[in-house]
TIGUKE-433549 format. One record per atom (N, C-alpha, C, O, CB): x, y, z; residue number from 1; residue in three letters; atom name. Coordinates in pm, whole numbers, always signed. Atoms other than C-alpha are relative to their C-alpha. Glycine has a CB too. Example, Ala and Ser with C-alpha at 12.3 -4.5 7.8 and 13.67 -1.06 7.14 Angstrom:
! TIGUKE-433549
east|north|up|num|residu|atome
+89|-119|+0|1|ala|N
+1230|-450|+780|1|ala|CA
+90|+120|+0|1|ala|C
+194|+118|+66|1|ala|O
-99|+3|+125|1|ala|CB
-82|-119|-6|2|ser|N
+1367|-106|+714|2|ser|CA
-77|+109|+73|2|ser|C
-26|+220|+90|2|ser|O
+41|+46|-142|2|ser|CB
END
This chain:
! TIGUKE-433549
east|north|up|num|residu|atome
+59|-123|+50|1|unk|N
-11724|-566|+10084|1|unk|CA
-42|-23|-145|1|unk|C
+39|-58|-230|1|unk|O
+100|+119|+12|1|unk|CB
+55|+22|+152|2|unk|N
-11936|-593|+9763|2|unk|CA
-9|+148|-29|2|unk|C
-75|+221|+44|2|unk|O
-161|-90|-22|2|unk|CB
-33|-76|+76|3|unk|N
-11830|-313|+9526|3|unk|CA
-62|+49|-126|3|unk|C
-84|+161|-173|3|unk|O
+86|-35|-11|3|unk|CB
+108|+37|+147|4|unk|N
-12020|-420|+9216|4|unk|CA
-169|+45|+50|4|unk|C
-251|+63|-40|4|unk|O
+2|-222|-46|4|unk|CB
+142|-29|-34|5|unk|N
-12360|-334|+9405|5|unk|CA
-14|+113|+1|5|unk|C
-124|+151|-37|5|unk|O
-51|-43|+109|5|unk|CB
+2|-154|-57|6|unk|N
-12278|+37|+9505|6|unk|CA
-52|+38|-145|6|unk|C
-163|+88|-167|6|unk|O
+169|+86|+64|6|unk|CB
+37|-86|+96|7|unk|N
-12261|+128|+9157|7|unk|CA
-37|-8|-111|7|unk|C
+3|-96|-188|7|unk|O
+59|+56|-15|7|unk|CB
+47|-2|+124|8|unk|N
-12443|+228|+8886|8|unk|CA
+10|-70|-109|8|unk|C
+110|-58|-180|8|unk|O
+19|+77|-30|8|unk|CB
-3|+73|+136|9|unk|N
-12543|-9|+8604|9|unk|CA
+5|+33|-94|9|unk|C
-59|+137|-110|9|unk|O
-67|-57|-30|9|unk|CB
-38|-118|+146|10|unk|N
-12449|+103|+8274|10|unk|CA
-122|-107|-86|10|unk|C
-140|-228|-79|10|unk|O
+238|+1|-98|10|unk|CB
+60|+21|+107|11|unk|N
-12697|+77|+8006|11|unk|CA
+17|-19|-131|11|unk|C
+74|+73|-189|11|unk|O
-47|+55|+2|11|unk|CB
-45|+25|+103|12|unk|N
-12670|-66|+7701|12|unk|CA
-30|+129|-124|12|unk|C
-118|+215|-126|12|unk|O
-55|-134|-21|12|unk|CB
-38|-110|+81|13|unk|N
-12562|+149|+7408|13|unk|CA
-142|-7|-96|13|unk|C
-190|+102|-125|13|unk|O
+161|-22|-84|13|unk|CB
+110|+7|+97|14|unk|N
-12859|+53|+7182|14|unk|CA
-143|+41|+113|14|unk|C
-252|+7|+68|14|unk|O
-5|-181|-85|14|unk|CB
+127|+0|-83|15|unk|N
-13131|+148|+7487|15|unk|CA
-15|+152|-8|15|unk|C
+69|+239|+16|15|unk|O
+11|-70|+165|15|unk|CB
+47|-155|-15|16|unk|N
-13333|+468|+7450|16|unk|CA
-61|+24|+140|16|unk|C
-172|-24|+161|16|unk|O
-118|+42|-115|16|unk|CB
+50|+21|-125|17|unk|N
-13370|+551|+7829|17|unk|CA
-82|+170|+10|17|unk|C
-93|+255|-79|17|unk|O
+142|-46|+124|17|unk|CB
+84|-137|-23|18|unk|N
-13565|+860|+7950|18|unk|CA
+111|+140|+29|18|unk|C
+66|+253|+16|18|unk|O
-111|-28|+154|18|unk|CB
-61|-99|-16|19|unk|N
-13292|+1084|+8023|19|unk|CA
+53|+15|-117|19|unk|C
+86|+123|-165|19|unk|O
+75|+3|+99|19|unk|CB
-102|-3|+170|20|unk|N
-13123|+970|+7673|20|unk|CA
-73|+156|-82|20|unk|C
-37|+269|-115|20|unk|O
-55|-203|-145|20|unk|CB
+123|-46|+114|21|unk|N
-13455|+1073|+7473|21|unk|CA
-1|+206|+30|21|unk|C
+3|+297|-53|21|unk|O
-214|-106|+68|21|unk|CB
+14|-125|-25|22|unk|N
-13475|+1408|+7697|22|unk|CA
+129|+81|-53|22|unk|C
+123|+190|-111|22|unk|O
-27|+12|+144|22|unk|CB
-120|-109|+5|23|unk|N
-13092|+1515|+7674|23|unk|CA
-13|-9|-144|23|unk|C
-14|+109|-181|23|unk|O
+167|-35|+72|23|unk|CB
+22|-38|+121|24|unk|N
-13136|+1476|+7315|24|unk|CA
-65|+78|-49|24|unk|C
-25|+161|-130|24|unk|O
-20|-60|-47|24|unk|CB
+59|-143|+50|25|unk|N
-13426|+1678|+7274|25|unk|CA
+14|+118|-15|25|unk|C
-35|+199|-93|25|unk|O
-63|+27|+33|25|unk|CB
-3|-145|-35|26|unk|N
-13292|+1951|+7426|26|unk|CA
+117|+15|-94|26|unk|C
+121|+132|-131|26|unk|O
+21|+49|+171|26|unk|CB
-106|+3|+62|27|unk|N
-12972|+1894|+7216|27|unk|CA
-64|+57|-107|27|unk|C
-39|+172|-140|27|unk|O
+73|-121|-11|27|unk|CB
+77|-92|+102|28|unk|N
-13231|+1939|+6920|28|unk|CA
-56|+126|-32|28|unk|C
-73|+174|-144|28|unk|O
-71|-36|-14|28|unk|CB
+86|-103|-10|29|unk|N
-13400|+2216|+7010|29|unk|CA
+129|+147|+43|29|unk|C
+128|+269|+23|29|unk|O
-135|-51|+135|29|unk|CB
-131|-109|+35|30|unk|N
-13068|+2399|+7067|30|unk|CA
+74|+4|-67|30|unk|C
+170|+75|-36|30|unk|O
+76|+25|+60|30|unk|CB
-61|+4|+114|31|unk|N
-12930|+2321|+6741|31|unk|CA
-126|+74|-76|31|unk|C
-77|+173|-130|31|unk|O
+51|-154|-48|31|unk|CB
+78|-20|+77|32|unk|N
-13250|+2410|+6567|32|unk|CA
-14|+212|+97|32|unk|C
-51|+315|+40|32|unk|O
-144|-153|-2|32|unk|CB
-18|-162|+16|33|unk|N
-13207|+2771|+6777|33|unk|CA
+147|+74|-67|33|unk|C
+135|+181|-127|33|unk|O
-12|+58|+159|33|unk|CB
-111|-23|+89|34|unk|N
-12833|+2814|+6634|34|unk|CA
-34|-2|-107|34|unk|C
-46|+120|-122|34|unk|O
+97|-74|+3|34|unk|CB
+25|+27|+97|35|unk|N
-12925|+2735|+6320|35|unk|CA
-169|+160|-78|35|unk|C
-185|+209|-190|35|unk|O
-24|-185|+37|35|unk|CB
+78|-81|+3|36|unk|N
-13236|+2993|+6347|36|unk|CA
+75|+128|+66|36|unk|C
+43|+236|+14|36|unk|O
-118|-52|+56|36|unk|CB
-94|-124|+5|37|unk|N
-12981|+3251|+6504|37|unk|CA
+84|+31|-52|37|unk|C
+139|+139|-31|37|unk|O
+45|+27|+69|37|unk|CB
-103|-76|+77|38|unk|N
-12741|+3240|+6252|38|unk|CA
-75|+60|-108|38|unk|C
-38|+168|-155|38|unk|O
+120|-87|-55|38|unk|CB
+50|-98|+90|39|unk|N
-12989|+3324|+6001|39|unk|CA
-79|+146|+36|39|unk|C
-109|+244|-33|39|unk|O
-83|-76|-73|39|unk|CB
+87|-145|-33|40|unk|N
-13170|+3591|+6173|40|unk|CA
+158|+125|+11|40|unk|C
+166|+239|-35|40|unk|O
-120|-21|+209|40|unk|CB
-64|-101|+2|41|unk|N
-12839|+3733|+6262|41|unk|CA
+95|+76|-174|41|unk|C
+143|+188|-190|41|unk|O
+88|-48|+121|41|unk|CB
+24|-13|+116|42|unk|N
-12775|+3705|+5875|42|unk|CA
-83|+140|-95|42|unk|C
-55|+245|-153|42|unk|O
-55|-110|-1|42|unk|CB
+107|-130|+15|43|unk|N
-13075|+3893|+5798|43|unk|CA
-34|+92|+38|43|unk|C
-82|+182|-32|43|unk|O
-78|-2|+3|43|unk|CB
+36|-121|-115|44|unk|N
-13127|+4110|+6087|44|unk|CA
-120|-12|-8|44|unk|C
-185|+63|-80|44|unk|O
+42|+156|-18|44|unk|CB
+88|+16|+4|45|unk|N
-13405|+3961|+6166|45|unk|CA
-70|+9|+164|45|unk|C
-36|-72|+250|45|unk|O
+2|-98|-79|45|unk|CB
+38|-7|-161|46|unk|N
-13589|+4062|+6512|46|unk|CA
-67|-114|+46|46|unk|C
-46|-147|+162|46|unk|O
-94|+119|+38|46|unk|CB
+127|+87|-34|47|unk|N
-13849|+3805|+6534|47|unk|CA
+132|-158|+28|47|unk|C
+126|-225|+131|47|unk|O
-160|-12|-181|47|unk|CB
-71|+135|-3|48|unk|N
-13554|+3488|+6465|48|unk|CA
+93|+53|+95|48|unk|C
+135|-32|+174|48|unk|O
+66|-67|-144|48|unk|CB
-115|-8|-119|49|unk|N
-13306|+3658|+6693|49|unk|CA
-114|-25|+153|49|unk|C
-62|-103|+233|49|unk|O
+103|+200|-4|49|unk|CB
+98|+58|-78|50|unk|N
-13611|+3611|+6956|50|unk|CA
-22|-104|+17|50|unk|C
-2|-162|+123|50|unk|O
-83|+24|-17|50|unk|CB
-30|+192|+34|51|unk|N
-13655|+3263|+6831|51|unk|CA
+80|-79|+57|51|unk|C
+58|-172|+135|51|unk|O
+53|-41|-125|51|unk|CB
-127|+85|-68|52|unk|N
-13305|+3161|+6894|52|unk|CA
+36|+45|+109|52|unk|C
+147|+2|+139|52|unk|O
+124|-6|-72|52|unk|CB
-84|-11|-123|53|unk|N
-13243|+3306|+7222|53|unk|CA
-130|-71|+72|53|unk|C
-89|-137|+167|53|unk|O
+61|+173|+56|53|unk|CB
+85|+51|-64|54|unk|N
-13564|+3178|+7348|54|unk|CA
+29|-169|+24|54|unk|C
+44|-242|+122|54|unk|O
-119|+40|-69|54|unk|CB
-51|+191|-74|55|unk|N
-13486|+2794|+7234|55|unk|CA
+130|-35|+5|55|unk|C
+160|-154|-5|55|unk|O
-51|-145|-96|55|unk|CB
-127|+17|-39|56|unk|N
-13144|+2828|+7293|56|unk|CA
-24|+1|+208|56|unk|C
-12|-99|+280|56|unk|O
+106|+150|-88|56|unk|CB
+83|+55|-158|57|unk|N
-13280|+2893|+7699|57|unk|CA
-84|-130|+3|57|unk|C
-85|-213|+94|57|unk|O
-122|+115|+53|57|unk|CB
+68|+122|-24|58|unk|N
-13489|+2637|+7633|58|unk|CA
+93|-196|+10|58|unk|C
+91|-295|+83|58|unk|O
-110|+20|-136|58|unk|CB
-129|+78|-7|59|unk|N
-13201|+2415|+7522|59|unk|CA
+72|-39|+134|59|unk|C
+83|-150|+185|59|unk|O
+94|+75|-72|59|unk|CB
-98|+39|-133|60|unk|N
-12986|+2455|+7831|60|unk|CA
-109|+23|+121|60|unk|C
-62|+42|+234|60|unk|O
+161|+120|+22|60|unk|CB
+122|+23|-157|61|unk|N
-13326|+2454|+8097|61|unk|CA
+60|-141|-37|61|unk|C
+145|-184|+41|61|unk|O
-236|+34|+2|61|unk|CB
+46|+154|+36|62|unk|N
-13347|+2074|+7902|62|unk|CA
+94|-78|+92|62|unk|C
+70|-154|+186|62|unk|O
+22|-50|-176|62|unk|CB
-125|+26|+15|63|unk|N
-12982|+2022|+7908|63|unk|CA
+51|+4|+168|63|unk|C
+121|-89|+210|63|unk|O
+68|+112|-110|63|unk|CB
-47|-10|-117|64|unk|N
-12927|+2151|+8286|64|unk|CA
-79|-97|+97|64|unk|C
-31|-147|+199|64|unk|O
-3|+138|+36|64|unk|CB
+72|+79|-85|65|unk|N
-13200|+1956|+8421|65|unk|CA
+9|-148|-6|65|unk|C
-8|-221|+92|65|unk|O
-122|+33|-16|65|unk|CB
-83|+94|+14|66|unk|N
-13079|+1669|+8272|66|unk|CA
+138|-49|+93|66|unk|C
+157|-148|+165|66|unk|O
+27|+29|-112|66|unk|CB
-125|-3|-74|67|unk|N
-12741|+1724|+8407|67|unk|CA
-32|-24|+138|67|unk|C
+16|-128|+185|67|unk|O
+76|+131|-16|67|unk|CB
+28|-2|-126|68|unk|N
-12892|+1796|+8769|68|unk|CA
-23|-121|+18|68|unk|C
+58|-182|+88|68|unk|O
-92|+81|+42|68|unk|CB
+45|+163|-45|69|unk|N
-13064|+1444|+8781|69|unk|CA
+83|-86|-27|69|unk|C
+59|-181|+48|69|unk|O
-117|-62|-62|69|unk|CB
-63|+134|+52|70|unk|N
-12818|+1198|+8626|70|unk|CA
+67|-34|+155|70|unk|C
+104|+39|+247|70|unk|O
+131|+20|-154|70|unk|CB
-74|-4|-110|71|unk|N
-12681|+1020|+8871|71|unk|CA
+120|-71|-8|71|unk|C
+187|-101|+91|71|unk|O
-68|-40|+99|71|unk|CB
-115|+49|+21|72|unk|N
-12412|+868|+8708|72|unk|CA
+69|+90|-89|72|unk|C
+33|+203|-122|72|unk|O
-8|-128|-43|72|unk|CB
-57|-77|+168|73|unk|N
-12131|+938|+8398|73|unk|CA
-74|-63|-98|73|unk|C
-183|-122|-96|73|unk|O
+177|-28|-55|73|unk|CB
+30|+61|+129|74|unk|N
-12128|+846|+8057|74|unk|CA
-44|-108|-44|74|unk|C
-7|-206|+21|74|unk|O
+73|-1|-55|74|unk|CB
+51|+183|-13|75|unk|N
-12288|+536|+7942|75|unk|CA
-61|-81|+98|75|unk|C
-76|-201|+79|75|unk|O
+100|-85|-4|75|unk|CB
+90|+52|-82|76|unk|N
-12484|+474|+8249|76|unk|CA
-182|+28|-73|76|unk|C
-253|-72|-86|76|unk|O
+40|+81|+156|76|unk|CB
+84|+25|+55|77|unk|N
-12781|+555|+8099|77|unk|CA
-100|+103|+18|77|unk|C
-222|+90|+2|77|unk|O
-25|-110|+25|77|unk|CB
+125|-94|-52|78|unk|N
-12908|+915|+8222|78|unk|CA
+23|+130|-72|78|unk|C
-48|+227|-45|78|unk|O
-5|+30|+176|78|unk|CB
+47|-39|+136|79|unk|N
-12834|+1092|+7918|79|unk|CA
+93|+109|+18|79|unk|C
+73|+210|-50|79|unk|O
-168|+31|-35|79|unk|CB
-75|-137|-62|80|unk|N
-12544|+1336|+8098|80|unk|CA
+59|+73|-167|80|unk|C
+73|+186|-212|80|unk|O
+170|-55|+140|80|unk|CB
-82|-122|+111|81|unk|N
-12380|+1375|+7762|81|unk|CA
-63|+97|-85|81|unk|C
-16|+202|-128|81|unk|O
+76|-64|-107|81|unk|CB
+84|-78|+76|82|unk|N
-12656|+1491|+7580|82|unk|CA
-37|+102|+43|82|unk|C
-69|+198|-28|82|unk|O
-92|-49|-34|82|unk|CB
+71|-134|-72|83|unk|N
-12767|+1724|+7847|83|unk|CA
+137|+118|+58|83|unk|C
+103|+217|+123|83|unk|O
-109|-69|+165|83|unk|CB
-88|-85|+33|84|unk|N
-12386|+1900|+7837|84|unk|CA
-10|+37|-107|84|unk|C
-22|+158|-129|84|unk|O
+101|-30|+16|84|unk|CB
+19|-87|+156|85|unk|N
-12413|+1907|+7446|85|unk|CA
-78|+114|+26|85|unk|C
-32|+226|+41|85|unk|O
-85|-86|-131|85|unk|CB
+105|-110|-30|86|unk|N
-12782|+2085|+7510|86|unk|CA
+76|+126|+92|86|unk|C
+51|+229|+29|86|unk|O
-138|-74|+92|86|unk|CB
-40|-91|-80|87|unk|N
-12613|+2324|+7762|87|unk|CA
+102|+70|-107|87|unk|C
+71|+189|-121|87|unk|O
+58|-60|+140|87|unk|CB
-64|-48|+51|88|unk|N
-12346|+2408|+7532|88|unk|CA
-36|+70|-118|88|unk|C
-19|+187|-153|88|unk|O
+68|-66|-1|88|unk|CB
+39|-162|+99|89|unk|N
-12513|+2478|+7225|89|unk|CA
-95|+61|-4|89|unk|C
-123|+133|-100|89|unk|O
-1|+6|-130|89|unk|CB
+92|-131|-17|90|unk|N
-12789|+2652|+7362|90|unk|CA
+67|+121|+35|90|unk|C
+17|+228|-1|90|unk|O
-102|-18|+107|90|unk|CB
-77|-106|-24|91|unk|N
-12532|+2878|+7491|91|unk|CA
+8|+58|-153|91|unk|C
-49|+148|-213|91|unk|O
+142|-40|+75|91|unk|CB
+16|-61|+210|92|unk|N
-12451|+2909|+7098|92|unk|CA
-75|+70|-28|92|unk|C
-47|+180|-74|92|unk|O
-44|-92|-123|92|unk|CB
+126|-77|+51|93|unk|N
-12828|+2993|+7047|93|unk|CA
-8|+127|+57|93|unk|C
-39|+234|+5|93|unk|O
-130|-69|+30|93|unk|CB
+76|-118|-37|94|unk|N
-12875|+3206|+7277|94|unk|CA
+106|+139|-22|94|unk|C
+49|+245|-46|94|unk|O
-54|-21|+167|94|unk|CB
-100|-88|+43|95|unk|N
-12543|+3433|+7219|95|unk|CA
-31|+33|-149|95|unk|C
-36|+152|-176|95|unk|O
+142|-62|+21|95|unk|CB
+54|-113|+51|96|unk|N
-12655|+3466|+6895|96|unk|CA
-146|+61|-49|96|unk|C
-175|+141|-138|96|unk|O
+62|+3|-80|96|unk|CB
+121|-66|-39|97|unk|N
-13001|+3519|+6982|97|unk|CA
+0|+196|+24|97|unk|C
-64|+291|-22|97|unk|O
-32|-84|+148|97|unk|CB
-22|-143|-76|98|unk|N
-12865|+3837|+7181|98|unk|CA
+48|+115|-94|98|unk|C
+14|+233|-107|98|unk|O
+116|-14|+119|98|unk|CB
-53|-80|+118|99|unk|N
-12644|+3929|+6892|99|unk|CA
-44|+32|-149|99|unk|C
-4|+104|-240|99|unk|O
+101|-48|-17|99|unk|CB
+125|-100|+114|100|unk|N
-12913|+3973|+6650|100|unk|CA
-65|+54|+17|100|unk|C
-132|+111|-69|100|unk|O
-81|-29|-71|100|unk|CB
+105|-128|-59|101|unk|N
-13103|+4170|+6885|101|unk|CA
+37|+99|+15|101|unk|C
-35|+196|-7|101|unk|O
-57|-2|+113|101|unk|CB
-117|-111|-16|102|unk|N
-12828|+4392|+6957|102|unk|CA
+10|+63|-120|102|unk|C
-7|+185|-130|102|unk|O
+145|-54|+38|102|unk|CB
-5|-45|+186|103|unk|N
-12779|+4407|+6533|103|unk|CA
-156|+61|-41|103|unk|C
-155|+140|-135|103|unk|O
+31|-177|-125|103|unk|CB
+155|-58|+40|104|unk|N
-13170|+4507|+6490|104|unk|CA
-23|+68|+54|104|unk|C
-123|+118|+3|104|unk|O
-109|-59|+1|104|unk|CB
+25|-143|-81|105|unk|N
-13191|+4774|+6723|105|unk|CA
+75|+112|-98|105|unk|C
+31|+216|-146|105|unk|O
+79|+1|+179|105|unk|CB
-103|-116|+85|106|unk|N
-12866|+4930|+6530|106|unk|CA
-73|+60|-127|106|unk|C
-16|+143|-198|106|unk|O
+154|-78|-64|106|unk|CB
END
């Protein structure tokens, strides 16, 4: 029985693979809505609490679709961790996306 064939080749740590590049993006793009929902919720700002709940969703679409395709774990090379980060702190964004929309109505 060959064992070593079934599974997944791990990718080297220095290789930017296509799922890497993606789960990162989305990692970016849901830090950059946290970062835009803490100040809106700061300010009470309608337009940035919009902002951040929008790329905070956008974040965890990146992040989940990521997740859905990998077909391995960590260090194989399909970018799973990045596309949990993205899932997680788009959640961030978008909570306080909601909670500066909630604060600007008041």
């Amino acid at each position: 029985m060959i064992v070593g064939s079934t599974l997944a080749q791990a990718a080297d740590v220095g290789t930017l693979t296509s799922g890497r590049l993606v789960g990162a993006l989305a990692a970016l793009v849901a830090v950059a809505g946290v970062v835009v929902g803490a100040l809106a919720v700061a300010r009470h700002r309608r337009r940035g609490s919009t902002a951040a709940l929008a790329t905070g969703v956008a974040g965890m679409a990146g992040g989940g679709l990521v997740v859905a395709l990998a077909e391995g774990g960590p260090g194989t090379g399909y970018g799973i961790v990045g596309g949990f980060l993205a899932l997680a702190i788009g959640l961030v964004a978008a909570v306080l996306g909601g909670l500066g929309l909630a604060r600007s109505r008041a």
